[in-house]
Each structure stands twice: as structure tokens, then as C-alpha cells.
TORPA-4810 file (N, C-alpha, C, O; in nm, 3 decimals):
<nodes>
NODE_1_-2.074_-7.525_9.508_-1.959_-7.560_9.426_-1.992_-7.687_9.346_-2.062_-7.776_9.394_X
NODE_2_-1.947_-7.692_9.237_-2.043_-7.793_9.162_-1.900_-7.861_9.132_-1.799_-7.791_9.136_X
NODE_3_-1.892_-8.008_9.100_-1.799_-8.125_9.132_-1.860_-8.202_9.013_-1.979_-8.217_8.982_X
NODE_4_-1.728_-8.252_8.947_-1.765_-8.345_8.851_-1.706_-8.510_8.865_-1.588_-8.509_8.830_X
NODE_5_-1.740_-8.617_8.895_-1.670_-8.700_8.900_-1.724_-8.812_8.822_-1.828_-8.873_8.847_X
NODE_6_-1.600_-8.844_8.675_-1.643_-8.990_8.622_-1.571_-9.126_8.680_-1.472_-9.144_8.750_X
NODE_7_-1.690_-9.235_8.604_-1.651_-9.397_8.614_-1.664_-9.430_8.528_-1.694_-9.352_8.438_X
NODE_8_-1.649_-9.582_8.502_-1.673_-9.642_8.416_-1.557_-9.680_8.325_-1.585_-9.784_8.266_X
NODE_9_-1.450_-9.637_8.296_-1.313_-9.674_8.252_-1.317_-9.843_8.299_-1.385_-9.906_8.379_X
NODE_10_-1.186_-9.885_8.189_-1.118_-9.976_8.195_-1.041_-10.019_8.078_-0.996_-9.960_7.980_X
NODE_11_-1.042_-10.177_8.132_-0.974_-10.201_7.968_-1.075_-10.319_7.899_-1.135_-10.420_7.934_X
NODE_12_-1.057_-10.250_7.799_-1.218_-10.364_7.696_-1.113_-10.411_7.588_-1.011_-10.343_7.581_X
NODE_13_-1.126_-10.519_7.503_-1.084_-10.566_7.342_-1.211_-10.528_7.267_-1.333_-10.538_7.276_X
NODE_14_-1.101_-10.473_7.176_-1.121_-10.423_7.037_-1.299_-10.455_6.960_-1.330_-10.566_6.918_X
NODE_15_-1.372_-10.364_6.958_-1.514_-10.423_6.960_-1.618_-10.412_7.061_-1.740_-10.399_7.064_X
NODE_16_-1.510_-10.422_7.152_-1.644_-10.362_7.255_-1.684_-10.278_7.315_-1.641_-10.174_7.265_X
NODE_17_-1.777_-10.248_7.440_-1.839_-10.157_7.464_-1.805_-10.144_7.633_-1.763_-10.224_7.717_X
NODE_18_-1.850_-9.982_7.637_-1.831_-9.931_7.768_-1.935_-9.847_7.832_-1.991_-9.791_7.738_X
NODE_19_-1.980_-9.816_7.924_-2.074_-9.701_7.937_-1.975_-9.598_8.052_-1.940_-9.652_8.156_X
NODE_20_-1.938_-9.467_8.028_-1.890_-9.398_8.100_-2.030_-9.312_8.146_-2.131_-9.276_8.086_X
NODE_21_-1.973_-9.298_8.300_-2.053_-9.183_8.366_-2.003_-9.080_8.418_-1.881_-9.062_8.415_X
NODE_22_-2.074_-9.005_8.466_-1.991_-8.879_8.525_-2.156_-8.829_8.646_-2.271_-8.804_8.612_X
NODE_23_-2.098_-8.833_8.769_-2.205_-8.719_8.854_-2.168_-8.603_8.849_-2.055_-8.568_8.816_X
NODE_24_-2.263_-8.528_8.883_-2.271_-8.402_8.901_-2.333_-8.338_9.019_-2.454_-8.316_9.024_X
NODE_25_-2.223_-8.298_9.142_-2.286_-8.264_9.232_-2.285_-8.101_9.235_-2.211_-8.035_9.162_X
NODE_26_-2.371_-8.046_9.325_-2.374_-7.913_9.336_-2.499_-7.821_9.243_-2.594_-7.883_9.197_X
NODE_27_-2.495_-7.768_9.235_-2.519_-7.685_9.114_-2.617_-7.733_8.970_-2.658_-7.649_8.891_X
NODE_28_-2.642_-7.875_8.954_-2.630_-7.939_8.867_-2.733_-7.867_8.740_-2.704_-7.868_8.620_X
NODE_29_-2.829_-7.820_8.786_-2.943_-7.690_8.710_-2.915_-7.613_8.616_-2.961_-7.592_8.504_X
NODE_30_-2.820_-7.567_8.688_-2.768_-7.419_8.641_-2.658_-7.475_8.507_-2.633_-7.409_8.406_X
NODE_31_-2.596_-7.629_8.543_-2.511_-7.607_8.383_-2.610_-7.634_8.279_-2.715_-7.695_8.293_X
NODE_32_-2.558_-7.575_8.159_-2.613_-7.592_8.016_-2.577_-7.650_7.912_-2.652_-7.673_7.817_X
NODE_33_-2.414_-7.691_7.922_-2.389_-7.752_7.867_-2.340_-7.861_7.912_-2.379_-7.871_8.028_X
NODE_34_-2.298_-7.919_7.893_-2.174_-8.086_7.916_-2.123_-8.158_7.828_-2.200_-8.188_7.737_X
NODE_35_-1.991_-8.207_7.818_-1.936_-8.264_7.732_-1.849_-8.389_7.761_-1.808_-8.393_7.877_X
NODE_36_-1.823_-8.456_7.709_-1.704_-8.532_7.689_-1.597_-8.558_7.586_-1.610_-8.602_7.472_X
NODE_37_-1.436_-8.505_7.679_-1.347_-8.492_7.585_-1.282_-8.614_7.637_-1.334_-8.692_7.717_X
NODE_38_-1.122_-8.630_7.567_-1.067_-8.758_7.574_-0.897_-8.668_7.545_-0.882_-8.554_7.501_X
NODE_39_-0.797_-8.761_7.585_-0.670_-8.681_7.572_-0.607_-8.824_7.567_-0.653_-8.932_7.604_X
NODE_40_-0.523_-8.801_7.528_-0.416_-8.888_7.465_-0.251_-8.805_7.523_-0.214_-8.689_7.511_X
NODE_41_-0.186_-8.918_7.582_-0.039_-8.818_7.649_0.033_-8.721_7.550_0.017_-8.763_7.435_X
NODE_42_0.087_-8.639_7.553_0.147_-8.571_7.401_0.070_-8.492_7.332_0.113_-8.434_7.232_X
NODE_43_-0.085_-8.477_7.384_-0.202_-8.417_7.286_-0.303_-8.357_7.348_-0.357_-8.390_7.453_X
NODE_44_-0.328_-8.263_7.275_-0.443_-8.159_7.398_-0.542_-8.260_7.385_-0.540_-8.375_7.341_X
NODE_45_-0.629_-8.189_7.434_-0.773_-8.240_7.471_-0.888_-8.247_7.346_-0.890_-8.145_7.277_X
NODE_46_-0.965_-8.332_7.317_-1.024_-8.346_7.182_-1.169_-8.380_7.210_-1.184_-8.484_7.274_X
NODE_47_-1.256_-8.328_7.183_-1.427_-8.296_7.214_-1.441_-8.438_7.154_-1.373_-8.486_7.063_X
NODE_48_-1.565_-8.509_7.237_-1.561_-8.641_7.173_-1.780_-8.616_7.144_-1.857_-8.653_7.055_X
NODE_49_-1.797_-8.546_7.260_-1.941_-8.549_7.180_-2.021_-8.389_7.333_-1.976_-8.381_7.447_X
NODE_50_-2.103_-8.323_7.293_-2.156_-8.244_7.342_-2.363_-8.280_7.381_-2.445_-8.331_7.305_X
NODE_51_-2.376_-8.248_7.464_-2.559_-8.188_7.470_-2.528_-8.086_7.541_-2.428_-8.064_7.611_X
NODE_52_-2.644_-8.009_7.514_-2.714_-7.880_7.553_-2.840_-7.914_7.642_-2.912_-8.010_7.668_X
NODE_53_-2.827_-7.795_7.670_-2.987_-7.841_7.765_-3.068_-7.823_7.636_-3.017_-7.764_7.541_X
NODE_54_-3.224_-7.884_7.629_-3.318_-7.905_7.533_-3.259_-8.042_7.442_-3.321_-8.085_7.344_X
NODE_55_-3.150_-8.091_7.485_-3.149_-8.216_7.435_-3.012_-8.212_7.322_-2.916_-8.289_7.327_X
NODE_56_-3.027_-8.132_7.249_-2.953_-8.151_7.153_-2.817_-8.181_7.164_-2.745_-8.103_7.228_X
NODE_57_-2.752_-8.319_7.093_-2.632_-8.355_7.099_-2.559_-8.327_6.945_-2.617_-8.291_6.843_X
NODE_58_-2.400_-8.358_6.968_-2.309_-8.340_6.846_-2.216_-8.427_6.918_-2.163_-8.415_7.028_X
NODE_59_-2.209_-8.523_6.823_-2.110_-8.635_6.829_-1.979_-8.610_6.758_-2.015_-8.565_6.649_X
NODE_60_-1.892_-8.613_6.758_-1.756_-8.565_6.657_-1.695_-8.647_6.631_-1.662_-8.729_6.717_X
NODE_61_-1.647_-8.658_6.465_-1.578_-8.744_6.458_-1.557_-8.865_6.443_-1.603_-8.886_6.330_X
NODE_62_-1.517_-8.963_6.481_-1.482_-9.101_6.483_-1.578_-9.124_6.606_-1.539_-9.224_6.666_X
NODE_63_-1.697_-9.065_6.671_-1.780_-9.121_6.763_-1.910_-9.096_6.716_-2.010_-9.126_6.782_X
NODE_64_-1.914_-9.054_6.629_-2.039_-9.041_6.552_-2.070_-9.211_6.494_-1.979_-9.283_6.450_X
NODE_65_-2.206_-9.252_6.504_-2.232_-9.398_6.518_-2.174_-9.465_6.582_-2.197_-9.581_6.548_X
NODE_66_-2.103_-9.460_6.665_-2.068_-9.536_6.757_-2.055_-9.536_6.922_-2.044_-9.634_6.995_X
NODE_67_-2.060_-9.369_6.965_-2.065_-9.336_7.094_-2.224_-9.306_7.075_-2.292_-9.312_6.973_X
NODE_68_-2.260_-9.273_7.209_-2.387_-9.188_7.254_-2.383_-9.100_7.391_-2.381_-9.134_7.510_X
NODE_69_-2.381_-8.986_7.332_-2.419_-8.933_7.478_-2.539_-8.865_7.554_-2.603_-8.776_7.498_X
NODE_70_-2.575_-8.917_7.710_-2.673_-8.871_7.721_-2.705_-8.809_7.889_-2.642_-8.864_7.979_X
NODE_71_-2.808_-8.690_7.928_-2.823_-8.650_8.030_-2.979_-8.697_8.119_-3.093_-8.722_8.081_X
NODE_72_-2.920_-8.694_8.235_-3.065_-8.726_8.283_-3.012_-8.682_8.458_-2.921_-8.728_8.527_X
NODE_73_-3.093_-8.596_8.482_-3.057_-8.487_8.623_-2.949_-8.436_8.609_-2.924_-8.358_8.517_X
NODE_74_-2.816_-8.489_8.752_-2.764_-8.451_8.753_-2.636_-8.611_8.716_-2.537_-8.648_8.779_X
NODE_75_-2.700_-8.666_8.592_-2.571_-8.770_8.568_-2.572_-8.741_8.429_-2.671_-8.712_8.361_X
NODE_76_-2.408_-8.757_8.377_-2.394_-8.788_8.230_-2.336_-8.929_8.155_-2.296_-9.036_8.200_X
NODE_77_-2.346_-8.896_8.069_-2.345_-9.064_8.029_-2.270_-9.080_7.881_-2.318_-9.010_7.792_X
NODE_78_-2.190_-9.140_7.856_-2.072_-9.163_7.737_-2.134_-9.298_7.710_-2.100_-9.372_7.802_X
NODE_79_-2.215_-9.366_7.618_-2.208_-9.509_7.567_-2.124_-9.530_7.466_-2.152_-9.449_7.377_X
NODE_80_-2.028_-9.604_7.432_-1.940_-9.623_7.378_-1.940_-9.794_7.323_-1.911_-9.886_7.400_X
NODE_81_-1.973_-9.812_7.194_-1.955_-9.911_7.093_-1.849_-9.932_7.035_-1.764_-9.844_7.022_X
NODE_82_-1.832_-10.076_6.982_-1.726_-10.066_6.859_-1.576_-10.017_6.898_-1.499_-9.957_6.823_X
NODE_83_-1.557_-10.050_7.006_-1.454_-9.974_7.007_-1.287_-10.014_6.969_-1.245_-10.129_6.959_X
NODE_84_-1.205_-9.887_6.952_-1.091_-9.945_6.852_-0.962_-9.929_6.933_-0.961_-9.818_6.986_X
NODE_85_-0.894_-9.976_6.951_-0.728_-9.956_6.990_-0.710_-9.795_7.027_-0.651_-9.759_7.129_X
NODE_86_-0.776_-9.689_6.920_-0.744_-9.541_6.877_-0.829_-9.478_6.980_-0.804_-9.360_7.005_X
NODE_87_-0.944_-9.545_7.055_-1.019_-9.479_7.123_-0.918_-9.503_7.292_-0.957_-9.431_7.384_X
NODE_88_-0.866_-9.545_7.306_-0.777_-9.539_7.413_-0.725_-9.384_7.457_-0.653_-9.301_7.403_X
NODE_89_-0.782_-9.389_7.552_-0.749_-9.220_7.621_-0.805_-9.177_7.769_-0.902_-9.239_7.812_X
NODE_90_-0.746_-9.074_7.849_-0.804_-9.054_7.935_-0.968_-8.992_7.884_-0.981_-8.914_7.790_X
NODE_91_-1.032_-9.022_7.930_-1.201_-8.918_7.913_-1.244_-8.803_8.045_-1.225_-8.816_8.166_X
NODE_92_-1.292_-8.715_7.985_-1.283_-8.653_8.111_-1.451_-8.597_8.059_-1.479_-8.590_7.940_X
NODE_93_-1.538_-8.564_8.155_-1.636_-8.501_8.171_-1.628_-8.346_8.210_-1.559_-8.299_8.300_X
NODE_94_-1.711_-8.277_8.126_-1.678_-8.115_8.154_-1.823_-8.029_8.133_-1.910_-8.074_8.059_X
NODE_95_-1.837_-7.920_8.194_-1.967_-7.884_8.217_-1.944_-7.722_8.225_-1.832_-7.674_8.244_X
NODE_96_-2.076_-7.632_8.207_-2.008_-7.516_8.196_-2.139_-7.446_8.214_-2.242_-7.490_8.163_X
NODE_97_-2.136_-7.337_8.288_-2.265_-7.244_8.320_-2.254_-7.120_8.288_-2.176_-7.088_8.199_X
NODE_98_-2.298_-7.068_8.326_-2.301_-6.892_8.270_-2.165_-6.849_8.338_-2.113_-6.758_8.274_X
NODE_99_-2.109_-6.879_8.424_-1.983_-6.805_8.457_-1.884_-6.916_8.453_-1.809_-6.874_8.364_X
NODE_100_-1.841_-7.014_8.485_-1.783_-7.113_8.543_-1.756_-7.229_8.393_-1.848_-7.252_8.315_X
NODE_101_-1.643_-7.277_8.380_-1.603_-7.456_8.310_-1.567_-7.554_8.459_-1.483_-7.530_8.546_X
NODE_102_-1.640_-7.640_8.453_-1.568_-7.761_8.525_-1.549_-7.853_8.471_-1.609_-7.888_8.370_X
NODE_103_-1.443_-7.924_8.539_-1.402_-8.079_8.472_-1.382_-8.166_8.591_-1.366_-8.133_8.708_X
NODE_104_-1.388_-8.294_8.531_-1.366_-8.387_8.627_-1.185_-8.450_8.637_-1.087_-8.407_8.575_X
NODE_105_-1.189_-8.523_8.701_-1.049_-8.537_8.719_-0.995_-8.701_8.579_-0.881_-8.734_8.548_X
NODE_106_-1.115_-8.758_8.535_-1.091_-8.815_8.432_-1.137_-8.971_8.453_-1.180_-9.009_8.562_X
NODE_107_-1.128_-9.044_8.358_-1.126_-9.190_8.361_-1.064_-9.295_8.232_-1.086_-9.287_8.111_X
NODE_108_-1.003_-9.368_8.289_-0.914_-9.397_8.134_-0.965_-9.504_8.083_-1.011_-9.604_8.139_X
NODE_109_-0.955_-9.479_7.971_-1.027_-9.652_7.870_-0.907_-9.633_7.780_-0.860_-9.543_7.711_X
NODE_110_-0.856_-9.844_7.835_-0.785_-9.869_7.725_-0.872_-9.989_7.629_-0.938_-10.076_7.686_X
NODE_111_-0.867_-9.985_7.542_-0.871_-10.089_7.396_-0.742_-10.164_7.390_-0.630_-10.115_7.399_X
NODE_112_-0.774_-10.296_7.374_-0.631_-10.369_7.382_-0.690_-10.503_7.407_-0.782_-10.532_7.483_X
NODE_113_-0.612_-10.586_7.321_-0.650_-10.756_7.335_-0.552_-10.793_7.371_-0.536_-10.913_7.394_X
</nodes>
């Protein structure tokens, strides 16, 4: 059974930086993809950046130059720059294999001075 759990939340001012993580227990091989989305109360869920296995990432959005995301085993990794008031949201880590989506239960970053 494969388990996702992130860290790294808090609260930063306006400008700065965070590194979110996420483990991955179980299974960790077999996913191919992984992502990190972000939600805001009142609002679905919004893709903040993707890799694939072979590396390739897609940043979206308002995290393009300024986030990074990256894999290495079974951990993922959200670097997060620059950051603005607007990036305030729960983040959640999500992963997905040939049959199966998992998610983690989340981690919140607020922006705020």
C-alpha cells in the first residue's frame, strides 16, 4: 500500500522561501508520475508543477521560475521561491501508477508579514 506523507509547511513573509517534501512509502517504483497541487478553501485543487519518471518536469503557472520540483527515490520535493501572499494554500503531494492516484493528507503554507 503505498502512503504519501508531506512537510515542510508554515508560515514565511512575502519573498521567501520554503522547501516542501513529501515521502513515499510502499510501492515507491511502480509510481510514474507525481505532482504537487495546492487548494485554497472555496476552490478545487490546482496542479502547481508535475515530473514523470525520466525526469521531465512542468511547472504551471505562477510557479514557473519560481518553484522547483524534484524526485530522488522514494522522496519528493516542492522548492519554493519568491513567495507571495497568493501562494498561501494547503499543498498536497499526489502520485499515480498504472492502476491507483494517491494523495497525501496535505501541508499548509501561509505567506503573510
Amino acid at each position: 500500500q503505498v502512503q504519501l506523507v508531506e512537510s515542510g509547511g508554515g508560515l514565511v513573509q512575502p519573498g521567501g522561501s520554503l522547501r516542501l517534501s513529501c515521502t513515499v512509502s510502499g510501492a515507491h517504483d511502480k509510481i510514474n508520475i507525481m505532482d504537487w497541487y495546492r487548494q485554497v478553501p472555496g476552490k478545487g485543487r490546482e496542479l502547481v508543477a508535475n515530473i514523470v519518471n525520466g525526469g521531465k518536469r512542468t511547472h504551471v503557472g505562477a510557479a514557473e521560475g519560481r518553484f522547483f520540483i524534484s524526485r530522488d527515490e522514494n522522496m519528493l520535493y516542492l522548492q519554493m521561491n519568491s513567495l507571495q501572499p497568493e501562494d498561501t494554500a494547503m499543498y498536497y503531494c499526489h502520485g499515480q501508477d498504472q492502476f491507483n492516484h494517491y494523495w497525501g493528507q496535505g501541508t499548509q503554507v501561509t505567506v503573510s508579514s
